[in-house]
mmCIF file of the N, C-alpha and C atoms, coordinates in Angstrom:
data_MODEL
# 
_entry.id   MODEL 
# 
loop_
_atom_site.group_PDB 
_atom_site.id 
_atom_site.type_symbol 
_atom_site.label_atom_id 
_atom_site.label_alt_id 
_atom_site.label_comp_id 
_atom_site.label_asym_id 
_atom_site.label_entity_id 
_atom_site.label_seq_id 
_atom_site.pdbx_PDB_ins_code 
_atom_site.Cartn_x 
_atom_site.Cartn_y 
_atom_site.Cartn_z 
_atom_site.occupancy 
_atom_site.B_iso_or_equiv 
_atom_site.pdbx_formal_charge 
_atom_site.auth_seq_id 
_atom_site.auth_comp_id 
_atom_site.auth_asym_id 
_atom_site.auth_atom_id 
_atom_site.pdbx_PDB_model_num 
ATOM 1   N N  . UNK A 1 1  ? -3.676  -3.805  8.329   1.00 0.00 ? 1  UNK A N  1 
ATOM 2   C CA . UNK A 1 1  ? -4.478  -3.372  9.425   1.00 0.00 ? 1  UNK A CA 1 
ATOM 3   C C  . UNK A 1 1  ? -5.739  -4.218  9.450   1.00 0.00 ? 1  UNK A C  1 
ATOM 4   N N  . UNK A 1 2  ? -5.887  -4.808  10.824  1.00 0.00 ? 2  UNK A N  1 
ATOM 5   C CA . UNK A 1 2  ? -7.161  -5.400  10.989  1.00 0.00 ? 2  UNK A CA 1 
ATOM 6   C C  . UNK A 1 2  ? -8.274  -4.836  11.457  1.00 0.00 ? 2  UNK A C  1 
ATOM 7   N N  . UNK A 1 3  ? -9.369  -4.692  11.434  1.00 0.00 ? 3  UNK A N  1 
ATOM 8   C CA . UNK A 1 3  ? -10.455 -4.146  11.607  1.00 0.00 ? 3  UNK A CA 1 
ATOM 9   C C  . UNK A 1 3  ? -10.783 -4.843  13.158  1.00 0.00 ? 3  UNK A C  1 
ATOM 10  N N  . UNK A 1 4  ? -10.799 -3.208  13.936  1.00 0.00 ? 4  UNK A N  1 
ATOM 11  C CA . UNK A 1 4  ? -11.349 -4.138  15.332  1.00 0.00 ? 4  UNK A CA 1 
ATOM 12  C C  . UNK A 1 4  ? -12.557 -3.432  15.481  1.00 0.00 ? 4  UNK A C  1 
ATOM 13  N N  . UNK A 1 5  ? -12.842 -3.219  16.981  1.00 0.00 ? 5  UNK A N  1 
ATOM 14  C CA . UNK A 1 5  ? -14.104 -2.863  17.651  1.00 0.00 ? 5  UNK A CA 1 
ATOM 15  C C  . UNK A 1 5  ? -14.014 -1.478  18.257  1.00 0.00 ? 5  UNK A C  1 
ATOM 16  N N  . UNK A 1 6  ? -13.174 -0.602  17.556  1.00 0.00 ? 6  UNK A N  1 
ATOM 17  C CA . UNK A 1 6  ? -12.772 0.579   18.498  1.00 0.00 ? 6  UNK A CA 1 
ATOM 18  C C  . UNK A 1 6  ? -12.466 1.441   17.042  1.00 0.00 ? 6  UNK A C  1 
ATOM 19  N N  . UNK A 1 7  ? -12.578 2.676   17.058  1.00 0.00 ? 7  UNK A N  1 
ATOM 20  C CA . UNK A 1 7  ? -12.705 3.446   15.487  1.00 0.00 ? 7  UNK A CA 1 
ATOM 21  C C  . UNK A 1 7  ? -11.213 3.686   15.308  1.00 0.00 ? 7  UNK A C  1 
ATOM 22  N N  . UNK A 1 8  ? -10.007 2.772   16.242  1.00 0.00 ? 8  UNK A N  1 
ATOM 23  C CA . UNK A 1 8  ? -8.791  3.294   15.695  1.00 0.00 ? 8  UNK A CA 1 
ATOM 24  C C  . UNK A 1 8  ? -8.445  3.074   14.848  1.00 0.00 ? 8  UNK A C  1 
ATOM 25  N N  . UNK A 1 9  ? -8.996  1.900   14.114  1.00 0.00 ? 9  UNK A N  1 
ATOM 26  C CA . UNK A 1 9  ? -8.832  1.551   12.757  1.00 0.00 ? 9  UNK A CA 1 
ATOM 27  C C  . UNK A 1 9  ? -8.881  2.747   11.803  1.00 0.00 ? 9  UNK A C  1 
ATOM 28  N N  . UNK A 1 10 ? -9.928  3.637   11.855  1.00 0.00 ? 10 UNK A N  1 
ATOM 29  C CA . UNK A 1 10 ? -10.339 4.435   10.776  1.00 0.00 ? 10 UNK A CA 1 
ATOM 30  C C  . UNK A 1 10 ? -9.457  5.059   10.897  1.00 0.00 ? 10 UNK A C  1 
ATOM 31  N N  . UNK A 1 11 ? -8.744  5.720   12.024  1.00 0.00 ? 11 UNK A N  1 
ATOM 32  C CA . UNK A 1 11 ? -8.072  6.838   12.239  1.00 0.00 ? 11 UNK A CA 1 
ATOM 33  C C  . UNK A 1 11 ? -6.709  6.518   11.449  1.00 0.00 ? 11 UNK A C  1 
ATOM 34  N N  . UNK A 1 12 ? -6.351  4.907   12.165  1.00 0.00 ? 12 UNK A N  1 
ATOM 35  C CA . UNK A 1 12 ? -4.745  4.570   11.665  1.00 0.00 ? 12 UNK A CA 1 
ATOM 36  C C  . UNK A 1 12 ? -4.882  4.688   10.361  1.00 0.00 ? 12 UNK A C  1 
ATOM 37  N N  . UNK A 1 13 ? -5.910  3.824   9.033   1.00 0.00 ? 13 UNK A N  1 
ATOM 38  C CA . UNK A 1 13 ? -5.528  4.000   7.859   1.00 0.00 ? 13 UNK A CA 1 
ATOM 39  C C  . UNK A 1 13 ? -5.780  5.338   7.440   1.00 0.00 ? 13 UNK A C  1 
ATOM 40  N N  . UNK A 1 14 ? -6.738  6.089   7.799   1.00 0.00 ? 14 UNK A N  1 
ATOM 41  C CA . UNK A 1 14 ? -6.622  7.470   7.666   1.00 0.00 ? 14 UNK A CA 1 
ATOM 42  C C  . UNK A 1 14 ? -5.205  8.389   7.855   1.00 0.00 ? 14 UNK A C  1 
ATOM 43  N N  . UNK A 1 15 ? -4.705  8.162   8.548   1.00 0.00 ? 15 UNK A N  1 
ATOM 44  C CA . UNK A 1 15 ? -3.715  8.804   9.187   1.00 0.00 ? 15 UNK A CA 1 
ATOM 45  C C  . UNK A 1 15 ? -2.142  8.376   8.034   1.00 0.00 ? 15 UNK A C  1 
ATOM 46  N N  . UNK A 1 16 ? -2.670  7.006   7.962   1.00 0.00 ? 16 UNK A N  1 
ATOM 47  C CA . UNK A 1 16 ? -1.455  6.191   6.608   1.00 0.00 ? 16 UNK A CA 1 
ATOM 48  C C  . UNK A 1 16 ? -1.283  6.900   5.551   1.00 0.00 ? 16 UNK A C  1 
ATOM 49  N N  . UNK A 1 17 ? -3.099  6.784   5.041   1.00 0.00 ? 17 UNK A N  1 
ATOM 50  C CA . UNK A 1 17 ? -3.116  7.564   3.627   1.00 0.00 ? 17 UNK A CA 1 
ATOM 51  C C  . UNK A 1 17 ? -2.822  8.925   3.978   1.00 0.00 ? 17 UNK A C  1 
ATOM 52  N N  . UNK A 1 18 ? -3.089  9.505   4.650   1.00 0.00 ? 18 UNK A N  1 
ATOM 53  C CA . UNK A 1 18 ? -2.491  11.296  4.642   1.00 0.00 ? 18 UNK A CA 1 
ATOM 54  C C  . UNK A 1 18 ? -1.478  11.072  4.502   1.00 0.00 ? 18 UNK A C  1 
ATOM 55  N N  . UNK A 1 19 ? -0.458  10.363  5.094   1.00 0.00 ? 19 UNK A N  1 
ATOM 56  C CA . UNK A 1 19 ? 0.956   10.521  4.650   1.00 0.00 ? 19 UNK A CA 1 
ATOM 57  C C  . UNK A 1 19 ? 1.400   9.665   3.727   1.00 0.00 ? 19 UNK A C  1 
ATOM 58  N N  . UNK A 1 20 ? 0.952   9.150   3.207   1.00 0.00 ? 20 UNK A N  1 
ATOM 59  C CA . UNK A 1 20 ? 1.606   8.010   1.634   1.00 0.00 ? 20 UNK A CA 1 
ATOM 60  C C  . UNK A 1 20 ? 1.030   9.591   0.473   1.00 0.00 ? 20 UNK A C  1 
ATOM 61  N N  . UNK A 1 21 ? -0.132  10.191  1.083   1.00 0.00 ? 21 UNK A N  1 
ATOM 62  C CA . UNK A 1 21 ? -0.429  11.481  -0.033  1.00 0.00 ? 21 UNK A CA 1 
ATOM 63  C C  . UNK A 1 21 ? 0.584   12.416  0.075   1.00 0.00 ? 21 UNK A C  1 
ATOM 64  N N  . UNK A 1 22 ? 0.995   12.994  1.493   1.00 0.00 ? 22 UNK A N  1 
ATOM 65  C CA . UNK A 1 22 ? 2.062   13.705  1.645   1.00 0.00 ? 22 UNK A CA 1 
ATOM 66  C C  . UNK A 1 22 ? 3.471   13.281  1.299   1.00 0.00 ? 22 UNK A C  1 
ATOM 67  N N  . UNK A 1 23 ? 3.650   12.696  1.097   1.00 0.00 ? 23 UNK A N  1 
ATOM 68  C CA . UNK A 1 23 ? 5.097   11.959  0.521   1.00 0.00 ? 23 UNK A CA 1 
ATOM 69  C C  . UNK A 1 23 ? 5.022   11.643  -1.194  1.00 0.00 ? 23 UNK A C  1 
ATOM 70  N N  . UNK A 1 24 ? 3.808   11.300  -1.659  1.00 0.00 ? 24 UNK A N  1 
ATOM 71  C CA . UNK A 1 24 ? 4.022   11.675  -3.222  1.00 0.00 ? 24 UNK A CA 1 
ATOM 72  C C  . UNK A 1 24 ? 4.097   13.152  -3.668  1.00 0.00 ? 24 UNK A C  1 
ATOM 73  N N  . UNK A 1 25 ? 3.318   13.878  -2.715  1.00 0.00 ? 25 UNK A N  1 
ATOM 74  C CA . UNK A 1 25 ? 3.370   15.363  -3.110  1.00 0.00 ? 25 UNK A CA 1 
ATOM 75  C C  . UNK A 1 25 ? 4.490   16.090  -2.896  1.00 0.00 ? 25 UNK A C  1 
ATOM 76  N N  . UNK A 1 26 ? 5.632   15.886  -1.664  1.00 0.00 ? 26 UNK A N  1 
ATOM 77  C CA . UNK A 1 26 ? 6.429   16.150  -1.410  1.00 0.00 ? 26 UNK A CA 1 
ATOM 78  C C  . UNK A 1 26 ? 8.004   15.574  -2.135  1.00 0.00 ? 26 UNK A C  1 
ATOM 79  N N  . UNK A 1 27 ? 7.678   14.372  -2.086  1.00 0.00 ? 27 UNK A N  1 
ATOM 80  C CA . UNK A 1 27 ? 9.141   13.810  -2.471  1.00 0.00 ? 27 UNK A CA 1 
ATOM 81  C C  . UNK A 1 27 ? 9.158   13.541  -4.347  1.00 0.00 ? 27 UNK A C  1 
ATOM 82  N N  . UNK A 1 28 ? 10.311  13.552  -4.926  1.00 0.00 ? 28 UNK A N  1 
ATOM 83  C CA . UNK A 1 28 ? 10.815  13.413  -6.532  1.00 0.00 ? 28 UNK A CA 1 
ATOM 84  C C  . UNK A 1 28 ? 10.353  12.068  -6.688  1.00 0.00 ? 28 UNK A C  1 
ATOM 85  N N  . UNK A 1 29 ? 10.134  10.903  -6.344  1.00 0.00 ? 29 UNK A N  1 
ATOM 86  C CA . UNK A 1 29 ? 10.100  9.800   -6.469  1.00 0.00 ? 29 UNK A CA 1 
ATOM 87  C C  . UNK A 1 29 ? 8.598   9.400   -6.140  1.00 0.00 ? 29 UNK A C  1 
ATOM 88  N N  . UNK A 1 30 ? 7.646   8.671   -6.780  1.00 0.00 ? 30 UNK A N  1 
ATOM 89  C CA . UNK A 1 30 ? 6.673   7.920   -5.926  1.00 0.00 ? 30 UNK A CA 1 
ATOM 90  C C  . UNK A 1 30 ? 6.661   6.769   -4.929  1.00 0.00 ? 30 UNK A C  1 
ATOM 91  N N  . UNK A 1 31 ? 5.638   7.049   -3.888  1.00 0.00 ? 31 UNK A N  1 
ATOM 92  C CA . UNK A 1 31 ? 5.305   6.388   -2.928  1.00 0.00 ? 31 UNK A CA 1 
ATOM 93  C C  . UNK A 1 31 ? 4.475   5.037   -3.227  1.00 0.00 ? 31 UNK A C  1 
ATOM 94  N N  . UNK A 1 32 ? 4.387   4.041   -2.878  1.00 0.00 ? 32 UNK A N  1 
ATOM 95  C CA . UNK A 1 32 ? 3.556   2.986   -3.531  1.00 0.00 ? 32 UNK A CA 1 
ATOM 96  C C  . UNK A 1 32 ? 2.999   3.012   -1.947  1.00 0.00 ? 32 UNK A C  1 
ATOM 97  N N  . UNK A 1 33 ? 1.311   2.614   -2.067  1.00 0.00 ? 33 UNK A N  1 
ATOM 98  C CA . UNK A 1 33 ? 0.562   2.342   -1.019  1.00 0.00 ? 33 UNK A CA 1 
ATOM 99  C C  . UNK A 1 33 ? 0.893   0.896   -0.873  1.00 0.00 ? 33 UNK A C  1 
ATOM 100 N N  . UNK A 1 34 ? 1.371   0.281   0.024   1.00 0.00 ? 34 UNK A N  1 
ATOM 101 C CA . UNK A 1 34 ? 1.134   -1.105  0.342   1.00 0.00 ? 34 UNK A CA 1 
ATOM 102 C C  . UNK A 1 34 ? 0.494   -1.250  1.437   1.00 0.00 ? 34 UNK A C  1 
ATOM 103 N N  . UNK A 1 35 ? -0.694  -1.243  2.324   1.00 0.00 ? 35 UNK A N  1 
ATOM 104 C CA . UNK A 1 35 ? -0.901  -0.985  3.203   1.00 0.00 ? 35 UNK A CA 1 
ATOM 105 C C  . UNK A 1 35 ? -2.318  -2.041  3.099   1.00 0.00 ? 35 UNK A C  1 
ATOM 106 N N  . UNK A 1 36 ? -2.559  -3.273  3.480   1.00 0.00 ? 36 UNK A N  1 
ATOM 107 C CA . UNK A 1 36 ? -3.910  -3.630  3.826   1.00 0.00 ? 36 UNK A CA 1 
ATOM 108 C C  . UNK A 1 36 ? -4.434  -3.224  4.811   1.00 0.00 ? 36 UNK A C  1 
ATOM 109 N N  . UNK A 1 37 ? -5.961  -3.275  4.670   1.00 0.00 ? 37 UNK A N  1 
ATOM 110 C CA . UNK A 1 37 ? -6.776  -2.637  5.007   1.00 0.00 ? 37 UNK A CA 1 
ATOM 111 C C  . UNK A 1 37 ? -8.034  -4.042  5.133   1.00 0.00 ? 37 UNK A C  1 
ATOM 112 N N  . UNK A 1 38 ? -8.169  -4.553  6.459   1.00 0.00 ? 38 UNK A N  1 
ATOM 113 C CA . UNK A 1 38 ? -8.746  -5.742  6.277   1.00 0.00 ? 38 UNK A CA 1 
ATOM 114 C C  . UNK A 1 38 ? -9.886  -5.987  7.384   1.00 0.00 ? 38 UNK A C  1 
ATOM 115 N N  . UNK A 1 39 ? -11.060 -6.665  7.305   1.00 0.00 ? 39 UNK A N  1 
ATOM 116 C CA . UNK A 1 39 ? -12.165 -6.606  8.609   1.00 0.00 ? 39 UNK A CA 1 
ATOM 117 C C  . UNK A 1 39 ? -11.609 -7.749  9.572   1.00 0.00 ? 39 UNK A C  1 
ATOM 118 N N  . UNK A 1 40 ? -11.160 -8.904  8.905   1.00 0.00 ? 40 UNK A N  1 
ATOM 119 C CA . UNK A 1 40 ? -10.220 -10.157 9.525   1.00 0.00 ? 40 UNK A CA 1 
ATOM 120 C C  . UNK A 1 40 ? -9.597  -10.761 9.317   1.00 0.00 ? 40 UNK A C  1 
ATOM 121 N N  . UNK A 1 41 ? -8.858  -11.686 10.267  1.00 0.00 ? 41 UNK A N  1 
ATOM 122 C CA . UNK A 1 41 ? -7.565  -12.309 9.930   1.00 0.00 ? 41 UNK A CA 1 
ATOM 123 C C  . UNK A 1 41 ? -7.572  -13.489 8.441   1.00 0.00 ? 41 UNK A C  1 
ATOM 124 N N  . UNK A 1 42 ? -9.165  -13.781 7.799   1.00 0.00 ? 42 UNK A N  1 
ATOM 125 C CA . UNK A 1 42 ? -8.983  -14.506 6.729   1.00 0.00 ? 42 UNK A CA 1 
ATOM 126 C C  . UNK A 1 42 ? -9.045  -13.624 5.601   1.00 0.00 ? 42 UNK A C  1 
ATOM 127 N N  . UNK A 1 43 ? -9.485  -12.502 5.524   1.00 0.00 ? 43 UNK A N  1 
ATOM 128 C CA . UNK A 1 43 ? -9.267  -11.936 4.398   1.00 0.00 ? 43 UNK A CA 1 
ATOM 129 C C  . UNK A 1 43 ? -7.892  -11.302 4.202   1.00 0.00 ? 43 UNK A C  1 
ATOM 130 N N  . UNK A 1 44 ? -7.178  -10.926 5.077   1.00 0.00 ? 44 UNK A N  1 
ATOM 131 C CA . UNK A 1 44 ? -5.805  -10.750 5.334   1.00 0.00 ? 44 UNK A CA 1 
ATOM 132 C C  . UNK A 1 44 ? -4.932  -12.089 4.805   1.00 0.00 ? 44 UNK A C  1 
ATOM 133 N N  . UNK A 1 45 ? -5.339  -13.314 4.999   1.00 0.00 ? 45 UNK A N  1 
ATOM 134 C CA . UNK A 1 45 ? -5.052  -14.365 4.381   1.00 0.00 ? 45 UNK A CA 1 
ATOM 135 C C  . UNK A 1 45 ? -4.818  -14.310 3.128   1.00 0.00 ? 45 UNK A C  1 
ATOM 136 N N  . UNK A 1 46 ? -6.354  -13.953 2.439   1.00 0.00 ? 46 UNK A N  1 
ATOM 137 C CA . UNK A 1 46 ? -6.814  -14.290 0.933   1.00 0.00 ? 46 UNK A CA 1 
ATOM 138 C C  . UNK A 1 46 ? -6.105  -12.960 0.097   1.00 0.00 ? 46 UNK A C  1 
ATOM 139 N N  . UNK A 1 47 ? -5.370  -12.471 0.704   1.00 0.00 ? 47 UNK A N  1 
ATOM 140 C CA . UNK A 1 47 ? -4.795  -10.866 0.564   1.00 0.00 ? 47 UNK A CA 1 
ATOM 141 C C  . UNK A 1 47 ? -3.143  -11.222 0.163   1.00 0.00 ? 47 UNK A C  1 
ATOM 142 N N  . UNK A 1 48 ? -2.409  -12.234 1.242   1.00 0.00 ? 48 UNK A N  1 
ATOM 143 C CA . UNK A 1 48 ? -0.882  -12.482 0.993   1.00 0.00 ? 48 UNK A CA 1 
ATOM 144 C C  . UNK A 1 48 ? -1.061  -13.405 0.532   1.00 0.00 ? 48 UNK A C  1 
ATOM 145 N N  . UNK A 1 49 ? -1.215  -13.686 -0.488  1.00 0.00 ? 49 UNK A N  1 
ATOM 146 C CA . UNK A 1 49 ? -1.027  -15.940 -1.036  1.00 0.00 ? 49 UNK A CA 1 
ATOM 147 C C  . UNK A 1 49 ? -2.737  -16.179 -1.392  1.00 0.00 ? 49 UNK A C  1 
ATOM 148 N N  . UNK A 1 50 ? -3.656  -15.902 -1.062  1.00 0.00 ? 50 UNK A N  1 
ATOM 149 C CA . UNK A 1 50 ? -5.030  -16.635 -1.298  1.00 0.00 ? 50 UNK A CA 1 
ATOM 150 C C  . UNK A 1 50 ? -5.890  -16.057 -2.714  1.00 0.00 ? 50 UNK A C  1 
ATOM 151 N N  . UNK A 1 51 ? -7.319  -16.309 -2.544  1.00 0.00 ? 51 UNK A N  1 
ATOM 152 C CA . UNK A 1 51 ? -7.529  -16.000 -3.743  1.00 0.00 ? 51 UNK A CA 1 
ATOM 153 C C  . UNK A 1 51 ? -7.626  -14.495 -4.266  1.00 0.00 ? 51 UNK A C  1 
ATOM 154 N N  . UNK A 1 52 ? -7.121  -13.572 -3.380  1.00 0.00 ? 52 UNK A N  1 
ATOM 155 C CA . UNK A 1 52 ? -6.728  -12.596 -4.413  1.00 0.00 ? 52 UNK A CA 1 
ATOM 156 C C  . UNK A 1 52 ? -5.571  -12.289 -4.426  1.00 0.00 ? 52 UNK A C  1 
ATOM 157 N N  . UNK A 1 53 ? -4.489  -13.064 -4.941  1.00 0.00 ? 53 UNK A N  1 
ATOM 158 C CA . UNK A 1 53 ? -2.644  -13.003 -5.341  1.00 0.00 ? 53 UNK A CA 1 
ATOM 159 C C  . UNK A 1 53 ? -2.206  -12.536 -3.770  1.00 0.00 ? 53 UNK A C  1 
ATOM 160 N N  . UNK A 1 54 ? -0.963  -12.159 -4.123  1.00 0.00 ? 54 UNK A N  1 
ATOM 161 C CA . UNK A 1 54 ? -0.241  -11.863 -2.760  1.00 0.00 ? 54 UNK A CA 1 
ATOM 162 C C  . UNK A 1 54 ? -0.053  -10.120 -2.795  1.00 0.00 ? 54 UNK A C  1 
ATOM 163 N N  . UNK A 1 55 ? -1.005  -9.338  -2.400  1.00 0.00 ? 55 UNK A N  1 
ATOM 164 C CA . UNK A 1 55 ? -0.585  -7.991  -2.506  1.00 0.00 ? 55 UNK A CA 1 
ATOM 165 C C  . UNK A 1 55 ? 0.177   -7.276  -2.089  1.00 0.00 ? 55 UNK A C  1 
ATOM 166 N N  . UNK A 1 56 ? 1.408   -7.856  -1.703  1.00 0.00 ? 56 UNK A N  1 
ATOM 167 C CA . UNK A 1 56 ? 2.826   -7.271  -1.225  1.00 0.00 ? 56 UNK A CA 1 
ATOM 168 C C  . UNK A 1 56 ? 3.356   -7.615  -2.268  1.00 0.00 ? 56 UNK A C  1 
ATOM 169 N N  . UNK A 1 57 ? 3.810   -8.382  -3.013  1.00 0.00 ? 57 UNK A N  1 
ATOM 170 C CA . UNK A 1 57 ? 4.674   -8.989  -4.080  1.00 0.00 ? 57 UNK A CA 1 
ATOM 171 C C  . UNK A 1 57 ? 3.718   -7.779  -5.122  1.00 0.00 ? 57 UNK A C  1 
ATOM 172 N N  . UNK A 1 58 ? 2.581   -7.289  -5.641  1.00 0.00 ? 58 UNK A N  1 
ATOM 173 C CA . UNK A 1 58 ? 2.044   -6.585  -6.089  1.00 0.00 ? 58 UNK A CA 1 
ATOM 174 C C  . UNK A 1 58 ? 2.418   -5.351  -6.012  1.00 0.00 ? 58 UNK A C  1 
ATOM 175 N N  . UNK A 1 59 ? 2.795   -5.010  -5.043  1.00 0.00 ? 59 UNK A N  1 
ATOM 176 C CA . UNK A 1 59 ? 3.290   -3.977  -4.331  1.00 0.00 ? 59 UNK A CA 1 
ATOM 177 C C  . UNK A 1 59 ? 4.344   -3.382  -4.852  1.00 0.00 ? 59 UNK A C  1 
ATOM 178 N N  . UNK A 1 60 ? 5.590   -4.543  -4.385  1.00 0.00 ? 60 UNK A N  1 
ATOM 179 C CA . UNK A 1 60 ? 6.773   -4.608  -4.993  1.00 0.00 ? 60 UNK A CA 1 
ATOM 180 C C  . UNK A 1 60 ? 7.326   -4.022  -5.997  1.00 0.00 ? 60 UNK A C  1 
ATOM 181 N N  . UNK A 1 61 ? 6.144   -5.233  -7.361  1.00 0.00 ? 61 UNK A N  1 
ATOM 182 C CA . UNK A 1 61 ? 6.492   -5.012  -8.213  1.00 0.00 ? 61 UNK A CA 1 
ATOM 183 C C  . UNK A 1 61 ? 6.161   -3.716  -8.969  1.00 0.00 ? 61 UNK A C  1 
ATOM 184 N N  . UNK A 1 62 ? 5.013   -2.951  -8.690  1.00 0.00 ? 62 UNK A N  1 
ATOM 185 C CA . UNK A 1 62 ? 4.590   -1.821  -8.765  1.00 0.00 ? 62 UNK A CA 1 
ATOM 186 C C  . UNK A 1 62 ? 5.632   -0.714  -8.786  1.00 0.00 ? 62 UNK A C  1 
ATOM 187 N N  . UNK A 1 63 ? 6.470   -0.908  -7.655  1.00 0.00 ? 63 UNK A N  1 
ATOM 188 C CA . UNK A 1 63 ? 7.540   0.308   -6.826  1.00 0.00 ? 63 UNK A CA 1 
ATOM 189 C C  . UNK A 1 63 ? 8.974   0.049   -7.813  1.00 0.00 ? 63 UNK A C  1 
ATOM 190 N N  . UNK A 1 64 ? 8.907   -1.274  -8.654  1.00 0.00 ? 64 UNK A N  1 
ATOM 191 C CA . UNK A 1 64 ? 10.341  -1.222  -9.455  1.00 0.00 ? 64 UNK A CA 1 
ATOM 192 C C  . UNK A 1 64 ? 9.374   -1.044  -10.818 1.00 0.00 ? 64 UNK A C  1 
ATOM 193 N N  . UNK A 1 65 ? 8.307   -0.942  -11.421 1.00 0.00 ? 65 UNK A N  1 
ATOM 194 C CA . UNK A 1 65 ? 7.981   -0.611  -12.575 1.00 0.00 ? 65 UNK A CA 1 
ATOM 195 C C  . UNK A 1 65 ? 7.825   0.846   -12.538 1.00 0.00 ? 65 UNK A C  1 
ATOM 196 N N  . UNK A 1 66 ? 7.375   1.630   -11.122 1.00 0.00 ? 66 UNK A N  1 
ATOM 197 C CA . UNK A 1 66 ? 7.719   2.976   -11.145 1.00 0.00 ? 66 UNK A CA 1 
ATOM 198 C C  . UNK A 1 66 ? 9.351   3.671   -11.090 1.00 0.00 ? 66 UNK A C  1 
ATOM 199 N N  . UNK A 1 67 ? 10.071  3.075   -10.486 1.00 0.00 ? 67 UNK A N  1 
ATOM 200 C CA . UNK A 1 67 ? 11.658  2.941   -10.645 1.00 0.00 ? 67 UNK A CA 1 
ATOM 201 C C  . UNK A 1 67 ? 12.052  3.126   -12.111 1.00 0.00 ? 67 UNK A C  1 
ATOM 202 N N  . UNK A 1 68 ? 11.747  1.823   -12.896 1.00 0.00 ? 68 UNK A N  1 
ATOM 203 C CA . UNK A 1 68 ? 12.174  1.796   -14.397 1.00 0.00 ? 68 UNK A CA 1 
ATOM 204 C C  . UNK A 1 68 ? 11.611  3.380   -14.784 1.00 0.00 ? 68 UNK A C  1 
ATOM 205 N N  . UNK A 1 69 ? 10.170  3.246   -15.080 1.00 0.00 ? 69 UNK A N  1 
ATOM 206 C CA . UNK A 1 69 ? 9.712   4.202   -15.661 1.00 0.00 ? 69 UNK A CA 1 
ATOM 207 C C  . UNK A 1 69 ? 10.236  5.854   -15.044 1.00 0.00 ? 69 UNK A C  1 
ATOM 208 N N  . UNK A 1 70 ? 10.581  6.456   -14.006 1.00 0.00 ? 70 UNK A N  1 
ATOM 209 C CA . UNK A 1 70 ? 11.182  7.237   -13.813 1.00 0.00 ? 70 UNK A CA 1 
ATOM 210 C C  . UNK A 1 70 ? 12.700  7.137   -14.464 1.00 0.00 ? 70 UNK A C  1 
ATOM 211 N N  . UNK A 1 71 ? 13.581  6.327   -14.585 1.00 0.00 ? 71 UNK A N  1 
ATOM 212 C CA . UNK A 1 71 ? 14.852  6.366   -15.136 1.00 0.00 ? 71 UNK A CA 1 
ATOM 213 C C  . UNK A 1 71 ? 14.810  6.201   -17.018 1.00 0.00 ? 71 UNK A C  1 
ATOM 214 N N  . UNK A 1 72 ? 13.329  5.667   -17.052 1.00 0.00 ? 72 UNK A N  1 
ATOM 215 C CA . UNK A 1 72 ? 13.133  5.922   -18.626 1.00 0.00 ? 72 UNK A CA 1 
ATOM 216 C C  . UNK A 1 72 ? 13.131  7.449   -18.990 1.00 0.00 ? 72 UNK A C  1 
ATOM 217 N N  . UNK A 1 73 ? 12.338  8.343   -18.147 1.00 0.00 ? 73 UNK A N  1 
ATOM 218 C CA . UNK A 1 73 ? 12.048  9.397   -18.361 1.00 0.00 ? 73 UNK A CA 1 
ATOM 219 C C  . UNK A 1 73 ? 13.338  10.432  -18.385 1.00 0.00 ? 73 UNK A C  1 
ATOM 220 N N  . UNK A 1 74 ? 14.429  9.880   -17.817 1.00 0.00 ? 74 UNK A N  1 
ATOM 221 C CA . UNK A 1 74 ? 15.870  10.640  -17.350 1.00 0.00 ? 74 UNK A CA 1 
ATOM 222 C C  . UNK A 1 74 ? 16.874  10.374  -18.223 1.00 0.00 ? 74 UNK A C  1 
ATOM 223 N N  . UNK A 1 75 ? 16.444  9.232   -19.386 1.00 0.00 ? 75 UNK A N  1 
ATOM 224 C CA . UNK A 1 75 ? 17.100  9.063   -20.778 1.00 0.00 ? 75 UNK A CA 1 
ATOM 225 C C  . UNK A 1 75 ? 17.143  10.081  -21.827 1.00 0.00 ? 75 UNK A C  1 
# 
C-alpha cells in the first residue's frame, strides 16, 4: 500500500490488520502479515530487492518456518 493524499490509506491497512488479527485468532494455523505499508513508490522499491532485503521472500520464508514448526509440534 502506497501512501496517498486521501485517509484511505489508514483505513485500508487498518482494515488489513483487523483481519490478518481475525484470522490468527480464528483459524488452527498462523497468518503471516505480508502487507507493505509505504509513503512512496521508492521506499516500496527499497522494500522488494533494495536496501532493506526483499520483504516478500521474508514473508515467505516466515509462513514455511511457521509450517515446520507447527508439524514439529504434531510429532
Amino acid at each position: 500500500m502506497i501512501r496517498g493524499g486521501t485517509p484511505h490509506f489508514d483505513y485500508i491497512c487498518q482494515a488489513v490488520t483487523d483481519g490478518v488479527l481475525q484470522l490468527n485468532l480464528n483459524l488452527p494455523v498462523p497468518t503471516i502479515f505480508g502487507v507493505l505499508t509505504v509513503d512512496n513508490e521508492e521506499q516500496a522499491k527499497e522494500r522488494i530487492g533494495g536496501k532493506h532485503g526483499h520483504k516478500g521472500v521474508e514473508a515467505a520464508i516466515t509462513a514455511i518456518k511457521m509450517i515446520s514448526l507447527d508439524q514439529s509440534f504434531k510429532k
